[in-house]
C-alpha positions as CSV (number, residue, x, y, z in Angstrom):
1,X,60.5,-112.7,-35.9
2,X,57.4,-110.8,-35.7
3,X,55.1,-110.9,-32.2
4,X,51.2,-110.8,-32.0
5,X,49.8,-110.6,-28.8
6,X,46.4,-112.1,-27.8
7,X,45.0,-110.6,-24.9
8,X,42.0,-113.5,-24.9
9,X,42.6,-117.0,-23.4
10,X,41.8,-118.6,-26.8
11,X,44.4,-118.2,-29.4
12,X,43.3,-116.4,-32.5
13,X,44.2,-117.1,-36.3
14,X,45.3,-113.9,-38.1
15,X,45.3,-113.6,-42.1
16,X,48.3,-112.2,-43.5
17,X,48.9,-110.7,-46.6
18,X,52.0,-112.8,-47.6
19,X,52.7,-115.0,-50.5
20,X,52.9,-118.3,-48.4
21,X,51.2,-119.4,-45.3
22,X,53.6,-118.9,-42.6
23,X,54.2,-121.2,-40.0
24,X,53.0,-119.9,-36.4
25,X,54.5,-121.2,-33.1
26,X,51.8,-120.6,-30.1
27,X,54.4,-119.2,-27.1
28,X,51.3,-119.5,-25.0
29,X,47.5,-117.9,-25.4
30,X,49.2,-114.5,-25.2
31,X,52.0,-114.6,-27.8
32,X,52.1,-115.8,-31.2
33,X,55.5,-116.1,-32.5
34,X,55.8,-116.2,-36.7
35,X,58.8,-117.4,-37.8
36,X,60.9,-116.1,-41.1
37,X,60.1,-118.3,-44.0
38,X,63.4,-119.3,-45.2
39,X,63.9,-120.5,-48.5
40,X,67.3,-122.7,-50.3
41,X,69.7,-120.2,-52.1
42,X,73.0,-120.2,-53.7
43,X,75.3,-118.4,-52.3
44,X,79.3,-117.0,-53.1
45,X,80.3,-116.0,-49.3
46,X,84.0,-115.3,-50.0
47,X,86.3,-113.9,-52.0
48,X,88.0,-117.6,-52.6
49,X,87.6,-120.4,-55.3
50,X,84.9,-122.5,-55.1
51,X,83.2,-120.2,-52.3
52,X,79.9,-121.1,-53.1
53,X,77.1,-123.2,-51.5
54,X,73.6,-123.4,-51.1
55,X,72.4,-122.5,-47.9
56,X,69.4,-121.9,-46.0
57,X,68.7,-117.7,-45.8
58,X,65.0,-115.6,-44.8
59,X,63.0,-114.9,-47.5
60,X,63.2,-111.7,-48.6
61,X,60.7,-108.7,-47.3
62,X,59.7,-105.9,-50.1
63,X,59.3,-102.2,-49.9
64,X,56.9,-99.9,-51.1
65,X,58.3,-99.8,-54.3
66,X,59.4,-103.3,-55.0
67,X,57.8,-106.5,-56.1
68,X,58.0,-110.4,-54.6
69,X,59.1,-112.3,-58.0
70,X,58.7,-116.2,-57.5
71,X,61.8,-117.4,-59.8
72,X,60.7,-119.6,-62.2
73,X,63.7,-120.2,-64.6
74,X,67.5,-118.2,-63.9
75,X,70.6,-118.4,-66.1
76,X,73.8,-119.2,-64.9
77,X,76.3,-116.5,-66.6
78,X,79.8,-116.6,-67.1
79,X,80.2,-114.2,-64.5
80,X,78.6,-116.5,-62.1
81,X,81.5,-118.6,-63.1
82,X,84.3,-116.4,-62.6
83,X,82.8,-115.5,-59.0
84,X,82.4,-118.9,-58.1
85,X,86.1,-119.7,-59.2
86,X,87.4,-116.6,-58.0
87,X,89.3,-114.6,-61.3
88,X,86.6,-111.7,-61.8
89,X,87.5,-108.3,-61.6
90,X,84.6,-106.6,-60.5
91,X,83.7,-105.5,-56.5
92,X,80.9,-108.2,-54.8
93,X,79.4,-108.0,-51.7
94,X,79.7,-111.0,-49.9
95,X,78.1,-112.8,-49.0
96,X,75.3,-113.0,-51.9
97,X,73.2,-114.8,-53.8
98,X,74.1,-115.3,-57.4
99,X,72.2,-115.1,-60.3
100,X,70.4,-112.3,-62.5
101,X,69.2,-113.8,-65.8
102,X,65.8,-114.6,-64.2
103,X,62.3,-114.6,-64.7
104,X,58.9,-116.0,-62.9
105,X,55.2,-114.5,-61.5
106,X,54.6,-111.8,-59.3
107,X,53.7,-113.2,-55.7
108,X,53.8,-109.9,-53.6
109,X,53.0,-106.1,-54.9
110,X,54.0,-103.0,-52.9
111,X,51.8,-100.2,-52.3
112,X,53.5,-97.8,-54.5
113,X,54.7,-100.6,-57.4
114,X,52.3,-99.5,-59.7
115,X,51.1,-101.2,-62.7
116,X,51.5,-105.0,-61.9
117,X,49.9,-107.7,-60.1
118,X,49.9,-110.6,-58.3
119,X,50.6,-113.8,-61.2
120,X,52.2,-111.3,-63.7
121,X,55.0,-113.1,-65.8
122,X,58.0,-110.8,-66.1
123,X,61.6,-110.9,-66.5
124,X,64.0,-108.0,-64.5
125,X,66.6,-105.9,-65.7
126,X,70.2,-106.5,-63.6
127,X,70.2,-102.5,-62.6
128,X,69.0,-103.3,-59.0
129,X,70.3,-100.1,-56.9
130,X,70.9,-97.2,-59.1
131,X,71.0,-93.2,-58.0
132,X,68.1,-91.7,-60.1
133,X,69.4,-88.5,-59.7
134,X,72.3,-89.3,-61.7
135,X,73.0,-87.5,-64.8
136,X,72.9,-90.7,-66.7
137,X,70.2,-92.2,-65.0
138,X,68.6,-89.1,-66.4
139,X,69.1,-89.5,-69.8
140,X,68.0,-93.2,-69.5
141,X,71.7,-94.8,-69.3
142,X,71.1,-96.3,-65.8
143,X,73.3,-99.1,-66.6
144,X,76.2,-96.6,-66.6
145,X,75.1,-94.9,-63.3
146,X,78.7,-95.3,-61.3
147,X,76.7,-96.2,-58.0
148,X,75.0,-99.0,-59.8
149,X,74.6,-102.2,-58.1
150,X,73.5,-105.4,-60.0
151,X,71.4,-108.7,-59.0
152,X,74.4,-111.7,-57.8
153,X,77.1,-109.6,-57.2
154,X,75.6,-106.0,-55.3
155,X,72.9,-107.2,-54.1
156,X,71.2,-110.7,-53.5
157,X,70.1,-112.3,-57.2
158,X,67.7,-115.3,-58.0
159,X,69.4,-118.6,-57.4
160,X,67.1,-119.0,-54.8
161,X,62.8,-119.1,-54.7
162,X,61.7,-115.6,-54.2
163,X,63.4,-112.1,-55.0
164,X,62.8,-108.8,-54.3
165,X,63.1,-106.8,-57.4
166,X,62.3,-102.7,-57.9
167,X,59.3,-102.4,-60.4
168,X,61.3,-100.3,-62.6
169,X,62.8,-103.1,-63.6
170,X,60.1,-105.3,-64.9
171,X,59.2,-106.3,-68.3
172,X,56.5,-108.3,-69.2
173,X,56.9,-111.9,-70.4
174,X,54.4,-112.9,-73.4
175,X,52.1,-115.8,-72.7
176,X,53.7,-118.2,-74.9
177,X,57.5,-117.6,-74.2
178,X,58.6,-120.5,-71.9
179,X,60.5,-118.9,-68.4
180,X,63.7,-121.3,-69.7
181,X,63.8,-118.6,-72.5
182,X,62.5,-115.4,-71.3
183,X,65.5,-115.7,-68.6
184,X,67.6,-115.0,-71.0
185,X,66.5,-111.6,-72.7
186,X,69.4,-110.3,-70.6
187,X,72.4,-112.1,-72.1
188,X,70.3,-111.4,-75.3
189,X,70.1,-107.4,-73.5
190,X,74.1,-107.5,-73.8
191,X,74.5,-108.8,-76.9
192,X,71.9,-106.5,-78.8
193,X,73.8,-103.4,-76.9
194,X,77.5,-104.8,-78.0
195,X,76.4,-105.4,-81.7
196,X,73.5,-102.8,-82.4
197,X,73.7,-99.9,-80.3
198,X,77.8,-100.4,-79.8
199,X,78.9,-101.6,-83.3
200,X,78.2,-100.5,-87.2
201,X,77.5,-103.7,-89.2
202,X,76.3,-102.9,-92.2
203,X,74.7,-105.6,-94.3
204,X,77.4,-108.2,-96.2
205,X,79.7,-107.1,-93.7
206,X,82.7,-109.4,-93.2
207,X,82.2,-109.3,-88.9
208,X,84.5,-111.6,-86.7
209,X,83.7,-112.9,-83.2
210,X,86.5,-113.6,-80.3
211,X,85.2,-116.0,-78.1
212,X,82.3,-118.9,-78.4
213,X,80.7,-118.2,-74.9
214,X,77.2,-117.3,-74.7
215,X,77.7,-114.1,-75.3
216,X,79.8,-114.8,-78.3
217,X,77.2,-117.2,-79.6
218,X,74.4,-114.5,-78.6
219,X,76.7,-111.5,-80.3
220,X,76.8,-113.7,-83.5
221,X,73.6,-114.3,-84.0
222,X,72.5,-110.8,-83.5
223,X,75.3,-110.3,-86.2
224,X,73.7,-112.5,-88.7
225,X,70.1,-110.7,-88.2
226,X,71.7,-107.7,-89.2
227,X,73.0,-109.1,-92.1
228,X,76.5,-109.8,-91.6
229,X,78.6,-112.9,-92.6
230,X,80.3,-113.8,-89.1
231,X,83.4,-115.8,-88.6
232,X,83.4,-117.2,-84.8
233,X,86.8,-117.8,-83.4
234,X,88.0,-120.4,-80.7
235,X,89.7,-123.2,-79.9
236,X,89.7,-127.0,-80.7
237,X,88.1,-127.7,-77.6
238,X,84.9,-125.6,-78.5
239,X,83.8,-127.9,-80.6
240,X,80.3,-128.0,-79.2
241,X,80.0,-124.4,-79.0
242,X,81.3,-124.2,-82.8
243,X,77.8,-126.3,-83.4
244,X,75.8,-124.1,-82.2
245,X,77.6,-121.0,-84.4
246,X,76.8,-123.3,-87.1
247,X,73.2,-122.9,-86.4
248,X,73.0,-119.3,-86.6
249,X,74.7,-119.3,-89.8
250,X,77.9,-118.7,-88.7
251,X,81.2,-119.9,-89.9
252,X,83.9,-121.0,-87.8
253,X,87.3,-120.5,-87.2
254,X,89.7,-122.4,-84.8
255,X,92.9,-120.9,-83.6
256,X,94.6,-118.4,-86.1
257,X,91.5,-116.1,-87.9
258,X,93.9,-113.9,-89.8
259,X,93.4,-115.9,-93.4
260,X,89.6,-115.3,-93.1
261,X,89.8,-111.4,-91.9
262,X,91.7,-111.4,-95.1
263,X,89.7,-113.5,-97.6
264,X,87.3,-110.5,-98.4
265,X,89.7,-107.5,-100.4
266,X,92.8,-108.3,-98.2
267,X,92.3,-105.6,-96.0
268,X,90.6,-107.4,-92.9
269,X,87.3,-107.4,-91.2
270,X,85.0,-104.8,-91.1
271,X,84.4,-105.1,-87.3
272,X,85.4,-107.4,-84.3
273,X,83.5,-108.3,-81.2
274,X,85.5,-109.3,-78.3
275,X,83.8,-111.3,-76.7
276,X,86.5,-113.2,-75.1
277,X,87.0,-113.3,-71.2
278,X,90.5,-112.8,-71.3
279,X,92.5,-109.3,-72.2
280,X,94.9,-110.4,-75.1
281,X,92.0,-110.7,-77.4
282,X,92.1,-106.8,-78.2
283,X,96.0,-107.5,-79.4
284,X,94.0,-110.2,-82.3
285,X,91.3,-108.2,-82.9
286,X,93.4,-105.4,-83.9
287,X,95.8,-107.0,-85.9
288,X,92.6,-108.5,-88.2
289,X,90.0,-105.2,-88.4
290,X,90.3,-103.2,-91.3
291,X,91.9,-100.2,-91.2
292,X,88.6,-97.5,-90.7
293,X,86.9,-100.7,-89.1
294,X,85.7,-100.6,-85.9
295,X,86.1,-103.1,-81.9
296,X,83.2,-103.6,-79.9
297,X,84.9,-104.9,-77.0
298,X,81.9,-106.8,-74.5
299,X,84.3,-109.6,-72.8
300,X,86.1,-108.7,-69.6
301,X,89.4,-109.3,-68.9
302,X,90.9,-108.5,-65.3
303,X,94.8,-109.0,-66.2
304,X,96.8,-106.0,-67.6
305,X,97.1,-105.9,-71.3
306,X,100.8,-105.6,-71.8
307,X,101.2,-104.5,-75.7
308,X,100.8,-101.1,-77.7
309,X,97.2,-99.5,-78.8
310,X,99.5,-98.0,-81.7
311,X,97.7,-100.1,-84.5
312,X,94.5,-98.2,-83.1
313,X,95.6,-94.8,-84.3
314,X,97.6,-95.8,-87.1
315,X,94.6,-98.1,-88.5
316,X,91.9,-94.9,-87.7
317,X,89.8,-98.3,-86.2
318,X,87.2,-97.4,-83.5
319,X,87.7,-99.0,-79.9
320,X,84.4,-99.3,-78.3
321,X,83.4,-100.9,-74.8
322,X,80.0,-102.1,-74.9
323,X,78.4,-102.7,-70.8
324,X,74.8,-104.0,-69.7
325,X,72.0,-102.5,-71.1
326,X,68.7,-100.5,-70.3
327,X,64.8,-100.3,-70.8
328,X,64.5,-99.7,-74.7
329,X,66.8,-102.8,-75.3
330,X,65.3,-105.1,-73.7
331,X,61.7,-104.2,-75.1
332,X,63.0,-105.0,-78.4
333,X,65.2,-108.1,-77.5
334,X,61.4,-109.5,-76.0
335,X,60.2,-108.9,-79.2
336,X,62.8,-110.6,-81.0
337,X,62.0,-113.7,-78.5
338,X,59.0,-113.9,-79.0
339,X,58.5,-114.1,-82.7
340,X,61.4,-116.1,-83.3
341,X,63.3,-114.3,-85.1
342,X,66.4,-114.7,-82.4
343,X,65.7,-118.5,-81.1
344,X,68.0,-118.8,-77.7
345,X,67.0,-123.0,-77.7
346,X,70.6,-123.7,-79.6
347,X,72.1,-122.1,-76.6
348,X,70.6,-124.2,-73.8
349,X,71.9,-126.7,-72.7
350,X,70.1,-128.1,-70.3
351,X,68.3,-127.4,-67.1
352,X,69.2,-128.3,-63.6
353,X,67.2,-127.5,-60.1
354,X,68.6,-125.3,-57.2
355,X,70.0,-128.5,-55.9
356,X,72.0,-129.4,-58.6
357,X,73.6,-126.0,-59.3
358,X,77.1,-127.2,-58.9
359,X,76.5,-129.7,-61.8
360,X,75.3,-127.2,-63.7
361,X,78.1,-125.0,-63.1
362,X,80.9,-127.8,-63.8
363,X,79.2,-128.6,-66.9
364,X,79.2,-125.4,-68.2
365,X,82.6,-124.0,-67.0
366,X,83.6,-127.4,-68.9
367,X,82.8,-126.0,-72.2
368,X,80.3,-128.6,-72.8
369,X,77.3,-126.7,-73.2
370,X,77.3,-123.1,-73.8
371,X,74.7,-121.9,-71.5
372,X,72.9,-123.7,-68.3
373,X,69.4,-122.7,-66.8
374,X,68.2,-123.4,-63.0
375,X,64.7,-124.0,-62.3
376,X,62.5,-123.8,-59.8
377,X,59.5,-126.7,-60.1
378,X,57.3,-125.9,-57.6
């Protein structure tokens, strides 16, 4: 709560630099009492499945450096899943507020968040507490800063009205990209990093994708814009999913993908893209790359692996990990939104309001739709 004393026996209005009227309480003709706008937010509060709710929390207060972003459009991500049913393998600070594929308008600059304004359309990068001084923060690899701490599991994300987000992070939205797309240039981020910067696909390569999640289906299409012919592989029950690989050009494999590694010269894939949340994947995509191929692993997978790397050295085949991203990226995946050349509308199924989070995160985690956007309509 914040105080204002009136030393007058008439009670005074004070204007106040804040996004939102706030609603004042007169104590008496001395004391004004302002109380914290609070705002509805969903929130994983406990390491257990199904621990998450929307609740009532303060709206958030900005430093110097920091902006006040009004959420317009956030994506839910499968690792919003896996908190909210409890099987992820990373650390999270509960409790916290999920969510960091978001976007909206500027409602509150700091003093020393230079270079935007109030009404700016941006999206944010997920790097929300990082150590600058960090040897690679310094050579621009932030995401890979150890003490890095992202949006919905570090720190409080954007299933909720208003977040406070660092400047650094901001990119500017073009005019005529729609908030329900320009949310996700950072699933797009993580695919461009796992199949550009972490993979070699050379044109008419033979490339095969483990796992028709959304970043499977993102990883694919980045694939095909680089000119490969891309197998995606799951199971009977992505049939939906296998769809929407089919509009990206795609082909697609259920079960079993060894017969199509093979159908080029016999030898196997040129590359693989594990994209799969689980950790025997690796086991497949080794027996079906190439020997001299190459793995771009981007799926996570918190159970031990429990077989031999062996085909690794004996095959020469590169093993890479591909994680987040950082500024260049997601310049360039912008630009790819916004003249079309990668179209995210196959991948969206549907929007839902704050309110109606859970439904959107059953109908995801059902396999139904691959990807599920919350917005905020006022």
């Amino acid at each position: 709560f914040f105080f204002f004393f009136n030393d007058t026996a008439t009670t005074e209005i004070y204007t106040l630099s804040l996004p939102d009227a706030l609603p004042i309480l007169t104590i008496s003709t001395h004391l004004l009492l302002i109380a914290p706008m609070k705002q509805p937010a969903v929130v994983n509060f406990a390491n257990q499945r199904h621990a998450v709710e929307l609740r009532e929390v303060e709206r958030p207060q900005i430093g110097p450096e920091d902006v006040l972003l009004k959420v317009a459009a956030v994506g839910v991500c499968g690792s919003d899943l896996h908190q909210w049913t409890a099987d992820h393998s990373w650390p999270v600070n509960y409790p916290v507020i999920l969510g960091h594929e978001f976007g909206g308008t500027i409602a509150e600059v700091g003093p020393r968040a230079g270079g935007w304004k109030e009404g700016d359309r941006v999206v944010s990068e997920t790097a929300a507490v990082i150590d600058p001084a960090n040897p690679m923060s310094r050579q621009g690899l932030y995401n890979l800063d150890p003490t890095r701490k992202g949006f919905g599991y570090g720190v409080d994300g954007a299933m909720t009205e208003y977040v406070r987000v660092p400047a650094r992070c901001l990119h500017r939205v073009p005019d005529k990209l729609a908030f329900e797309k320009a949310c996700l240039t950072e699933p797009c981020s993580v695919a461009y990093n796992a199949v550009v910067n972490n993979a070699a696909i050379k044109p008419g390569d033979r490339v095969i994708v483990l796992g028709p999640g959304p970043i499977g289906l993102l990883c694919a299409a980045m694939a095909r814009l680089q000119g490969a012919i891309v197998g995606v592989v799951g199971l009977e029950r992505d049939a939906d999913r296998f769809a929407i690989a089919k509009q990206y050009g795609c082909e697609t494999i259920v079960g079993d993908c060894t017969e199509w590694a093979l159908a080029g010269d016999g030898l196997g894939a040129d590359g693989v893209i594990d994209a799969a949340g689980v950790s025997a994947t690796l086991k497949i995509a080794m027996d079906v790359v190439r020997p001299a191929g190459w793995i771009s692993k981007v799926g996570w997978g918190k159970d031990p692996a429990g077989f031999s790397l062996d085909p690794l050295v004996q095959k020469n085949v590169r093993l890479q990990g591909s994680f987040s991203h950082n500024w260049p990226v997601w310049e360039r995946v912008l630009r790819l939104l916004d003249t079309g050349l990668l179209d995210v509308e196959p991948i969206v199924g549907g929007t839902w309001t704050l309110a109606e989070w859970h439904e959107a995160f059953e109908t995801m985690h059902s396999g139904r739709i691959a990807k599920a956007v919350l917005v905020n309509k006022n």
